[in-house]
C-alpha positions in Angstrom: -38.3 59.5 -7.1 -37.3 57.5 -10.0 -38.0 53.8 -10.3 -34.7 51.6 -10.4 -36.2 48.2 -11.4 -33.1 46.6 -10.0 -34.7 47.4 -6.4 -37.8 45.8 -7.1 -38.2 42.0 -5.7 -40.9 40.8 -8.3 -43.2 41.9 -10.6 -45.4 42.4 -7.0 -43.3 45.4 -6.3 -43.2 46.7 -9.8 -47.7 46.7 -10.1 -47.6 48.6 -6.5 -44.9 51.6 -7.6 -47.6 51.9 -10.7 -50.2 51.7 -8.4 -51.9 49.2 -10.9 -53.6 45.8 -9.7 -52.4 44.0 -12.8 -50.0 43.0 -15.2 -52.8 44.0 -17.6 -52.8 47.4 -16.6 -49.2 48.2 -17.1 -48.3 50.0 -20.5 -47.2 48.3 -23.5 -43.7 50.4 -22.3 -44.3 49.1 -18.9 -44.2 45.6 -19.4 -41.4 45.6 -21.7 -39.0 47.4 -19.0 -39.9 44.7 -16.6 -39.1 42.2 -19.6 -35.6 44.0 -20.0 -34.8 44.6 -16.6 -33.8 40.8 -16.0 -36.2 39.5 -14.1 -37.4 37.0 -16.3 -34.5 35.2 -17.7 -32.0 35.5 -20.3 -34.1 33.8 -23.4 -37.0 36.5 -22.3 -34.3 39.4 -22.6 -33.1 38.2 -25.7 -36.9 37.7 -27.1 -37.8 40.6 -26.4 -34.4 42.4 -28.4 -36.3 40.3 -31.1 -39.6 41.8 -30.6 -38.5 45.2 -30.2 -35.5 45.0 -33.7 -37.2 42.2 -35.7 -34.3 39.7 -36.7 -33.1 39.3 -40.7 -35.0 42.0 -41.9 -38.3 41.0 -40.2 -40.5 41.4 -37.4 -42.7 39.6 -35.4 -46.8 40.4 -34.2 -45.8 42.9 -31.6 -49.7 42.9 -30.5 -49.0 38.8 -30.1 -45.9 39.1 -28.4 -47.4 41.5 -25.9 -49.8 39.2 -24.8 -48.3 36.2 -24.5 -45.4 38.5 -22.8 -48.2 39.6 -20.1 -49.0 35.8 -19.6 -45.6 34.4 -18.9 -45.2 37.4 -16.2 -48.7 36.6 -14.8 -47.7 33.2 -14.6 -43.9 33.6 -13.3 -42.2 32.0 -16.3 -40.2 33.2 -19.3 -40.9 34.5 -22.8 -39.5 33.0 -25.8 -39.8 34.5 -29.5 -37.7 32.5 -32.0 -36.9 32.7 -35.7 -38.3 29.8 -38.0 -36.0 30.0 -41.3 -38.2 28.1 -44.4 -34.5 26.8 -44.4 -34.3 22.7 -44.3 -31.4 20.2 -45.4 -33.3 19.6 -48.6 -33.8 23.5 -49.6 -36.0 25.7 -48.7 -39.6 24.7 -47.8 -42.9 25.9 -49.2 -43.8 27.8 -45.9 -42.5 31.2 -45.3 -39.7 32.4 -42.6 -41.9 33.1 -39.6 -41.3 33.8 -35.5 -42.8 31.2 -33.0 -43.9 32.5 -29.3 -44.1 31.0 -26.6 -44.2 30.9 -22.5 -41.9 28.7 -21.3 
């Protein structure tokens, strides 16, 4: 029997068809289907489109986004992995383009 993800309640649900304990013992894959699946919010879907696809040519730590992608389901809350452009109203800054994560 295939898991639909759709017919689990929470994340509860989702550790027992694994037969894991914890979100630290899902897979990488795993916890990224859960992310996906809706669950967690729109702004963690789209975050995690970022973290898979990078966004203008670049990607972001996908061993940092991982973790703090475990924490935020551990803790019930969403995901959020932005873009910050080096772009301002002056010109461009002195620090590089870089991606900012966070749970929210």
């Amino acid at each position: 029997m295939e898991l639909i993800i759709e017919n689990c309640i929470d994340i509860k649900d989702y550790l027992k068809y694994y037969n894991v304990s914890s979100v630290d013992d899902l897979t990488e894959k795993q916890v990224l289907a859960w992310a996906k699946a809706g669950k967690m919010g729109l702004t963690t879907e789209l975050s995690v489109d970022i973290v898979e696809n990078g966004l203008f040519g670049q990607m972001p730590d996908r061993i940092k986004a991982i973790a703090i992608l475990r924490q935020a389901i551990k803790e019930h809350k969403e995901f959020q992995c932005v873009f910050i452009d080096n772009e301002s109203s002056d010109g461009p800054n002195d620090c590089d383009s870089y991606f900012e994560m966070s749970v929210l």
